[in-house]
N, C-alpha and C positions, 0 to 999 in steps of 0.2 A: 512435510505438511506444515500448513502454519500454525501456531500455538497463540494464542490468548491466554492473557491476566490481566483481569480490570485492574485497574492503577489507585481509581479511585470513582466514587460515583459519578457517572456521565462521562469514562472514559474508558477504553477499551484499544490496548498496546497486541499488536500482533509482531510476527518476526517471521520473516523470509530464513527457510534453513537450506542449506546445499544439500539438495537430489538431483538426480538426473531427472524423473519424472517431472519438471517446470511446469507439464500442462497439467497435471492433477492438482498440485499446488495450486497454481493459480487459481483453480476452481474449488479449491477449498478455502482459499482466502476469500475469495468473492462471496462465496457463501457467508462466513466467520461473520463479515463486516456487515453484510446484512441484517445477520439474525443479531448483533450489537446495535446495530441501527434501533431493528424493531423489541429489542429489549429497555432504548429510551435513553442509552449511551450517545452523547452527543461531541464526542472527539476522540478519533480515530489516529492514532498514532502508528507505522509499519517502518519496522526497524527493519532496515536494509544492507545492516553488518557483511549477512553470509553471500547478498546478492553480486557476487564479483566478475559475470558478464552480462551483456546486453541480451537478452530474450525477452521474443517478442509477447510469448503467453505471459510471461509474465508483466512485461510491461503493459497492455492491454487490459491486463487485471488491476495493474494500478491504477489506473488511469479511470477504469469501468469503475472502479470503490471510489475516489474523488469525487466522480460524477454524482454516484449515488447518496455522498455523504452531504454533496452541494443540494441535492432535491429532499433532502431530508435534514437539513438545516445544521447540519453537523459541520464540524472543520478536520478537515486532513490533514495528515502531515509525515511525513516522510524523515524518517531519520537514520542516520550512518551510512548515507549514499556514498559511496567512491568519489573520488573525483575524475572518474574516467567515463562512470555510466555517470555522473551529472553532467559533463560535458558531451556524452552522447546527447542524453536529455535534447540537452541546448541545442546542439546540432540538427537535431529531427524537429527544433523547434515545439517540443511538448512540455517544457517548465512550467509554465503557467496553466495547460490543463491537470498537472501531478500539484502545485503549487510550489512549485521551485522556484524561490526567489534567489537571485543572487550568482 
């Protein structure tokens, strides 16, 4: 499941943990980020330490939180990606809807 700790006002850090269940996960992150969204947190940080293969719920989920964070004026950000799932990223061509620069 994913865990939050606000960081500090207007910001809200989650973390991808290694389970098997990725699709419950994911749907708990999507939630998480929402209800940060509508608590007035306006940057959203997902440490992606524990995420060390490519899945798609989960990727999806990230992607769906970016978006969300974009209509709700927040910034995303993604942090301790691999550099194997960033260069997936890259490859599927989705860096710039996650905000992976680089």
């Amino acid at each position: 499941m994913a865990t939050a700790a606000p960081l500090n006002y207007g910001s809200a850090h989650f973390e991808i943990l290694r389970e098997k269940n990725t699709a419950h996960q994911a749907r708990d992150l999507r939630a998480r980020v929402r209800h940060a969204l509508q608590r007035g947190e306006r940057h959203v940080v997902v440490d992606c330490t524990a995420w060390n293969q490519l899945d798609l719920s989960m990727l999806s989920a990230l992607i769906q939180c970016a978006s969300t964070c974009r209509e709700h004026g927040a910034s995303f950000e993604i942090a301790n990606i691999s550099n194997e799932l960033r260069a997936d990223v890259r490859a599927l061509q989705l860096n710039e809807r996650l905000g992976l620069i680089g």
